[in-house]
C-alpha positions as CSV (number, residue, x, y, z in Angstrom):
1,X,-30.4,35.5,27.9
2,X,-27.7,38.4,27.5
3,X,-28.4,41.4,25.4
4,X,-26.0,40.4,23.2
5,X,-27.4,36.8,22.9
6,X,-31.0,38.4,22.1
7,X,-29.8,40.9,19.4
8,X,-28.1,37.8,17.5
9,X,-31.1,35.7,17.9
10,X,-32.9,38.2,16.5
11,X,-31.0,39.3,13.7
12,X,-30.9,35.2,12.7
13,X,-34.4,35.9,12.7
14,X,-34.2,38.9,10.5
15,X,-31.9,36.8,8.1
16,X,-34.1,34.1,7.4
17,X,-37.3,36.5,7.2
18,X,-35.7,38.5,4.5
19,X,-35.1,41.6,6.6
20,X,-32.3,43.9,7.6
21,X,-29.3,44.1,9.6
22,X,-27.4,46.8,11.0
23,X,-23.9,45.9,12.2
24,X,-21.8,48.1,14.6
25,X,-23.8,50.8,14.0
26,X,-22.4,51.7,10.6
27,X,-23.5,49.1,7.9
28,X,-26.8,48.2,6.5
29,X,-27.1,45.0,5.3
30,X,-30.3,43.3,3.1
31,X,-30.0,39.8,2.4
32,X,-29.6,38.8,-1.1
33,X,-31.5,35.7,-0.9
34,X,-34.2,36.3,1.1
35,X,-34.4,40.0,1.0
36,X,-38.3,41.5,0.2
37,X,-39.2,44.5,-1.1
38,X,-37.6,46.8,-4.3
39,X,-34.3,47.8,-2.3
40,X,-31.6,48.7,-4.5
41,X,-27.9,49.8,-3.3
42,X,-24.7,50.7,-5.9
43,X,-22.2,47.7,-3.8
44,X,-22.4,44.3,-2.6
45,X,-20.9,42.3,0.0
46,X,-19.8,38.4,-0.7
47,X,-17.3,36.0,0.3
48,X,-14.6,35.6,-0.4
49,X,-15.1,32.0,-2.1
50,X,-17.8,33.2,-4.2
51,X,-15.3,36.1,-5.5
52,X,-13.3,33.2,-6.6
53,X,-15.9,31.9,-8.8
54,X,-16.9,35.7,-10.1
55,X,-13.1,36.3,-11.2
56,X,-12.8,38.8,-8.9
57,X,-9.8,37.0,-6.6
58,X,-7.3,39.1,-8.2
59,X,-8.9,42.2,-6.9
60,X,-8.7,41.2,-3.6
61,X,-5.6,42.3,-0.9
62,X,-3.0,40.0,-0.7
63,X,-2.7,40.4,2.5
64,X,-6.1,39.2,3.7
65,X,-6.9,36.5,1.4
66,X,-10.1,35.2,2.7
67,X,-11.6,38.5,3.6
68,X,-15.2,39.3,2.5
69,X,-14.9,41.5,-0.7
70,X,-17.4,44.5,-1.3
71,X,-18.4,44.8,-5.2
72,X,-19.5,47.7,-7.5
73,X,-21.1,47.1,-10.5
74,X,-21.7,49.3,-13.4
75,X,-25.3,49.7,-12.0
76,X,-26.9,49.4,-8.9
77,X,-27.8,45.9,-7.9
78,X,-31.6,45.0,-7.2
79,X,-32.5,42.2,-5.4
80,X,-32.8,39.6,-8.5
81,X,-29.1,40.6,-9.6
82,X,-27.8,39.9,-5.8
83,X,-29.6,36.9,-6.1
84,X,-28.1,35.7,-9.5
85,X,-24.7,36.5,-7.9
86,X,-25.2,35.1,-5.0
87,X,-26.7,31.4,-6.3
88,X,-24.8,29.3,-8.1
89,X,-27.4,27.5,-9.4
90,X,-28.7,30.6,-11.1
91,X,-25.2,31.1,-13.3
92,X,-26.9,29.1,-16.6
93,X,-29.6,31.7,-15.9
94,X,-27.4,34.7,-15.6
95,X,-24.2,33.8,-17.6
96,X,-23.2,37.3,-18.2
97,X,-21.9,39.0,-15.0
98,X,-20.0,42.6,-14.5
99,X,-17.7,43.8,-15.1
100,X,-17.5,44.5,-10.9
101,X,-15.2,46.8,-9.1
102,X,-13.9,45.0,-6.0
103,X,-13.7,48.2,-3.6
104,X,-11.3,48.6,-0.5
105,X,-13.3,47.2,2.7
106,X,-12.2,49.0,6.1
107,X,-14.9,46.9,7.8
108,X,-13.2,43.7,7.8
109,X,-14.6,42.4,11.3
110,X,-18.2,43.4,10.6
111,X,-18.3,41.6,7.0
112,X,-16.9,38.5,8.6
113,X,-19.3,38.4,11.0
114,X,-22.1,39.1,8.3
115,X,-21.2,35.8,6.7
116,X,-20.9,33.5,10.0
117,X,-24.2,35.0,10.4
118,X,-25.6,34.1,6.7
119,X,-23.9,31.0,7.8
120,X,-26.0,30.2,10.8
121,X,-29.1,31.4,9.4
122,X,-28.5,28.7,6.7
123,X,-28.5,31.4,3.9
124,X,-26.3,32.4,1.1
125,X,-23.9,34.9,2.4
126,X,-24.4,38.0,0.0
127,X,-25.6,40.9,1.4
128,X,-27.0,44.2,-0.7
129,X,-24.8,47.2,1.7
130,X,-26.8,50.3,2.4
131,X,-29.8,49.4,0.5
132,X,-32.6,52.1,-0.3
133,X,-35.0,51.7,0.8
134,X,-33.9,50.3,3.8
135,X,-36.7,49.6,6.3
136,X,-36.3,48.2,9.5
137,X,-33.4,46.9,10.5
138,X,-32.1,44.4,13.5
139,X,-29.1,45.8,15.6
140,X,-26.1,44.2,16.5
141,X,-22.4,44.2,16.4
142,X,-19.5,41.5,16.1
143,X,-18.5,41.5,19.5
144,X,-22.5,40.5,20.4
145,X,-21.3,37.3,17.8
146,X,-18.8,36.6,19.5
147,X,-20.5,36.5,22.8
148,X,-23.1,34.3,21.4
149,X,-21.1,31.8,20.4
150,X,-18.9,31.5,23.9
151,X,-19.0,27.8,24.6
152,X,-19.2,28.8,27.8
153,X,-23.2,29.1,27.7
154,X,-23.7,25.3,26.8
155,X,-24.9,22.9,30.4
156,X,-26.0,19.7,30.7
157,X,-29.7,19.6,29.9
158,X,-30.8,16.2,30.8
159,X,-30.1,12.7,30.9
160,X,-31.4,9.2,30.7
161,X,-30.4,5.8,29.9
162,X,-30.9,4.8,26.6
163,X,-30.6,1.1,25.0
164,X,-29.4,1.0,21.6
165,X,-28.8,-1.3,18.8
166,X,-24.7,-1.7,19.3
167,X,-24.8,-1.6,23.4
168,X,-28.0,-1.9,25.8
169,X,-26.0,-0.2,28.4
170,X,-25.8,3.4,27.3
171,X,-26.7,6.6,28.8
172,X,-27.4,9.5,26.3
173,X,-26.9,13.2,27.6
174,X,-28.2,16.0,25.9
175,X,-26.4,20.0,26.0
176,X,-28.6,23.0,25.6
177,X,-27.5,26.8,25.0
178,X,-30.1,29.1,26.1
179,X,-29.5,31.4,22.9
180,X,-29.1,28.1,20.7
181,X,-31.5,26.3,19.3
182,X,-29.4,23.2,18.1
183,X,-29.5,20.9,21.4
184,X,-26.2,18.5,20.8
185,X,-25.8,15.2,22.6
186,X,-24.0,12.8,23.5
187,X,-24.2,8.6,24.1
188,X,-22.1,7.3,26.8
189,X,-21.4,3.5,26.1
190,X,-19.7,1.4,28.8
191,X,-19.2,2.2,32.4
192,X,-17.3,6.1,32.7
193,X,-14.0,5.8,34.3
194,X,-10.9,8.1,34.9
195,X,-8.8,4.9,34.4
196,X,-8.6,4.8,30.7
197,X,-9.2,7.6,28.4
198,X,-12.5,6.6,26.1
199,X,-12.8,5.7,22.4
200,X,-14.2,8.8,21.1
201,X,-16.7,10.1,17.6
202,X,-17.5,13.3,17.0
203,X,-20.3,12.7,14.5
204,X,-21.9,16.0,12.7
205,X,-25.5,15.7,12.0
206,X,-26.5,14.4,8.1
207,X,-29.9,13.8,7.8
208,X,-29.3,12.2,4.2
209,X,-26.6,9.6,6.0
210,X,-27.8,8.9,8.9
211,X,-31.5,8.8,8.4
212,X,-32.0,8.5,5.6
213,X,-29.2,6.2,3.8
214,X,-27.7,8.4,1.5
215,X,-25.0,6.3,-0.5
216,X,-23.3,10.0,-1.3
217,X,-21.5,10.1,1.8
218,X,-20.5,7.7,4.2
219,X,-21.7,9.7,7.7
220,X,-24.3,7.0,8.2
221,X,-21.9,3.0,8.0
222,X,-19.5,5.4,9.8
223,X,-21.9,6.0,12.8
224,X,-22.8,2.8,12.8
225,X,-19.7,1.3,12.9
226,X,-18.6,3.9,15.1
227,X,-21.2,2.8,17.9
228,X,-19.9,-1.2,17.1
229,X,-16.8,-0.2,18.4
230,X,-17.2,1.8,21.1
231,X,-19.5,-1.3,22.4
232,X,-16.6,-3.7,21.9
233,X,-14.4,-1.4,23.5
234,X,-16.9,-2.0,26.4
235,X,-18.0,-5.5,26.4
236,X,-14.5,-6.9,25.8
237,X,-11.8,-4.6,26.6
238,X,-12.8,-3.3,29.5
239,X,-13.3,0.1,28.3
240,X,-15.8,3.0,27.3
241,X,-16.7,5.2,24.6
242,X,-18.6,8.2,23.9
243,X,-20.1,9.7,21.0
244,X,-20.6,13.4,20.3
245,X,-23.8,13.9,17.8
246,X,-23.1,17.2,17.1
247,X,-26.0,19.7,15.2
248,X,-23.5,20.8,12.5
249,X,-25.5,19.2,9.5
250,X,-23.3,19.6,5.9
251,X,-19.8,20.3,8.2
252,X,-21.7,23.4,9.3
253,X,-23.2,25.2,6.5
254,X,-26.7,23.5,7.1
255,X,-29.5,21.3,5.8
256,X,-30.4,23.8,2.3
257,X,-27.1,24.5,1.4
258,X,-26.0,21.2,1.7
259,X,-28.5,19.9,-0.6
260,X,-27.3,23.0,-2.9
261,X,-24.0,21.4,-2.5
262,X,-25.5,18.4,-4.1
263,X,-27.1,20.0,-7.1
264,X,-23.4,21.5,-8.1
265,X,-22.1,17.9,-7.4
266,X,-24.4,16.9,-10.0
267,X,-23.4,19.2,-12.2
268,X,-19.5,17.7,-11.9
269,X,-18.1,19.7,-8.8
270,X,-16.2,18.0,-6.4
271,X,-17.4,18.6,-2.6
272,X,-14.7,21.1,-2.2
273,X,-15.6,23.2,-5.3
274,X,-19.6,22.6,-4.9
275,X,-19.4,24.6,-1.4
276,X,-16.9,27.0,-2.1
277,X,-19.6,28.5,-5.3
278,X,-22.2,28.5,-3.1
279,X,-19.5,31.3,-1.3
280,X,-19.6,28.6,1.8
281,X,-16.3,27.5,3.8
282,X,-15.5,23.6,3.0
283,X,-15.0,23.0,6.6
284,X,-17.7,25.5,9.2
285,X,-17.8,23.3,12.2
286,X,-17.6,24.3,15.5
287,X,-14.7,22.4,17.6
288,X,-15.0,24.1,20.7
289,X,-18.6,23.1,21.2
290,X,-17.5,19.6,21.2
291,X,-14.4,20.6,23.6
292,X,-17.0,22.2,25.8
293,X,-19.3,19.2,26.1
294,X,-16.3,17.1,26.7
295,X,-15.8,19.0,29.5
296,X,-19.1,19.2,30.9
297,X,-18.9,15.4,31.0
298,X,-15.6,15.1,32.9
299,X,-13.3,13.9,30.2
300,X,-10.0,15.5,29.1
301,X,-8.4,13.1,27.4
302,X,-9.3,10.6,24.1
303,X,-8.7,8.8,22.0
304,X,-10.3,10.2,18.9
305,X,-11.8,7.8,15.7
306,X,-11.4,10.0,12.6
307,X,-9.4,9.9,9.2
308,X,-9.2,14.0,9.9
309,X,-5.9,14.9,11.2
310,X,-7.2,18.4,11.2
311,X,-9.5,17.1,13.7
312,X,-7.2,16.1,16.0
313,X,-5.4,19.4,15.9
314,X,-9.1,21.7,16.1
315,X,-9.3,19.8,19.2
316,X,-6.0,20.4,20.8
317,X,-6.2,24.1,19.7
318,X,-9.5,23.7,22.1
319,X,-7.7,21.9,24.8
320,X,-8.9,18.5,24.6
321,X,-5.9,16.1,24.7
322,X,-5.9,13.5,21.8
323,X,-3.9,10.4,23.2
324,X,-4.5,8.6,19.9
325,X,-5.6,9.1,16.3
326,X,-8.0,5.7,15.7
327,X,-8.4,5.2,12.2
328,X,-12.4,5.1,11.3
329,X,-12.2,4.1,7.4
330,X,-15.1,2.2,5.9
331,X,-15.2,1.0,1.9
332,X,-16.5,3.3,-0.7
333,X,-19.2,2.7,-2.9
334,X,-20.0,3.4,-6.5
335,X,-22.1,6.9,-5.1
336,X,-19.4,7.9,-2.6
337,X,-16.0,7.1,-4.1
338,X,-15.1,10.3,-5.3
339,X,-16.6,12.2,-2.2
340,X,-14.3,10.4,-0.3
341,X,-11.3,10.9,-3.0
342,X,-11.8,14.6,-2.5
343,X,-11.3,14.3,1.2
344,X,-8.2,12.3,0.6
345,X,-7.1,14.6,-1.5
346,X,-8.0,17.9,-1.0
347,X,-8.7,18.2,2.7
348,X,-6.4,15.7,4.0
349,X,-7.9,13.2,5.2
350,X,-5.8,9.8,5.8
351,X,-7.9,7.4,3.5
């Protein structure tokens, strides 16, 4: 494991234990949900989404619209007022907030890489900035980010062949990244060939679909189905297919905050709205991981099942050629319809 790779693994660590951060050197950072202790500092740092829902969007540049945005408040933030700014589901609680100063930042790239690391940690990305005291704090810079997250680290782990429900002849391949714990993989279905380019799913992780049976969304009939046709595409038309299970559960922002996603649906958010109070991005996966694994498995061209033309284009942007868009719609249900409304019509989705 690189240097780099260690000091992220161990600030991830330091993020979900509550402790410090210290990013290129300059910034202390406490996080404001799992932070311990009686730290207090005069500004803190939140996304730019959850400024949105404080008000304090017109504050922000113009010029740098989704910028993390450093906040003063009339007095210095403890770690219960971070945390009632930083959870939505504490606004009944904490109706009255500010009035907040939204103060120049000149530390754009380290407060971007403070929230893809809230991200990862599966925390809310709100961060107490130079808190006293401080105490310990973890090391590490945005260039050390970026190094973790090269593609470049991800290999073939192992592989075995692996009968399944929709197609007894299937091989499933599994991708490890030494400074990653999330172990993707992938089920070849059909005999591999350079002929014809194979009917492909990239299928982020939902423990609620696809284990459980969640009726809120329809990642589990679509993984199904997706596996149907990939062994058609085998049995009868002489083809293959290959699905990506990708360990991106709730499009990246994780199992908790997707389940806080949930609670603000309840509450009448669309899915949209729900993640973009919790200060989380509506769409956090990573596309070059699946690129990467594509790659690793000889393929560079496929035809892609989705209803995401965004998709298609993540994927060219990561040099995968899409021959075809296949269109992957199932019918909605009483639970799901307006989850799936929301992708029609606010992310674009062909539905």
């Amino acid at each position: 494991m690189s240097s780099s790779a260690r000091r992220v693994a161990q600030a991830l660590d330091a993020l979900r234990h509550g402790w410090p951060i210290v990013l290129d050197g300059r910034f202390t950072l406490l996080p404001a949900e799992t932070g311990l202790g009686q730290a207090r500092a005069r500004t803190m740092l939140i996304s730019a989404a959850r400024a949105v829902t404080l008000k304090l969007a017109n504050q922000r540049e113009a010029a740098v619209p989704e910028a993390p945005v450093l906040i003063r408040g009339a007095e210095p933030f403890d770690l219960a007022s971070a945390r009632a700014l930083a959870d939505p589901a504490l606004d009944l609680t904490w109706p009255m907030k500010g009035p907040f100063l939204a103060e120049a930042l000149d530390w754009r790239e380290a407060a971007a890489a403070a929230m893809e690391l809230a991200r990862l940690a599966g925390i809310l990305p709100a961060f107490l900035v130079d808190p006293d005291p401080a105490g310990e704090a973890v090391a590490l810079s945005a260039a050390d980010l970026a190094e973790w997250k090269d593609t470049a680290h991800l290999s073939i782990a192992a592989r075995a062949r692996l009968p399944v429900a929709a197609a007894e002849e299937a091989e499933i391949v599994a991708f490890r990244a030494a400074d990653d714990l999330r172990e993707h993989v992938a089920l070849v279905i059909g005999k591999q060939t350079s002929d014809r380019a194979p009917l492909v799913r990239l299928h982020s992780e939902c423990l609620t679909g696809d284990i459980l049976g969640s009726l809120k969304c329809d990642c589990g009939p679509q993984l199904d189905a997706a596996l149907r046709a990939m062994a058609t595409e085998a049995s009868e038309k002489g083809g293959w297919g290959v699905l990506l299970y990708l360990r991106q559960e709730g499009r990246g922002i994780g199992l908790i905050n997707k389940l806080r996603a949930y609670e603000l649906q309840d509450q009448g958010f669309d899915t949209v709205d729900a993640n973009n109070r919790l200060g989380l991005p509506t769409e956090a996966r990573d596309f070059p991981v699946a690129a990467r694994m594509l790659a690793l498995l000889g393929i560079p061209a496929i035809r892609l099942m989705t209803n995401n033309p965004a998709k298609v284009e993540a994927l060219a942007a990561a040099g995968v050629t899409v021959t075809e868009r296949v269109p992957h719609q199932l019918p909605p249900n009483p639970h799901n319809a307006r989850y799936l409304d929301t992708k029609r019509d606010r992310t674009g989705h062909i539905l």
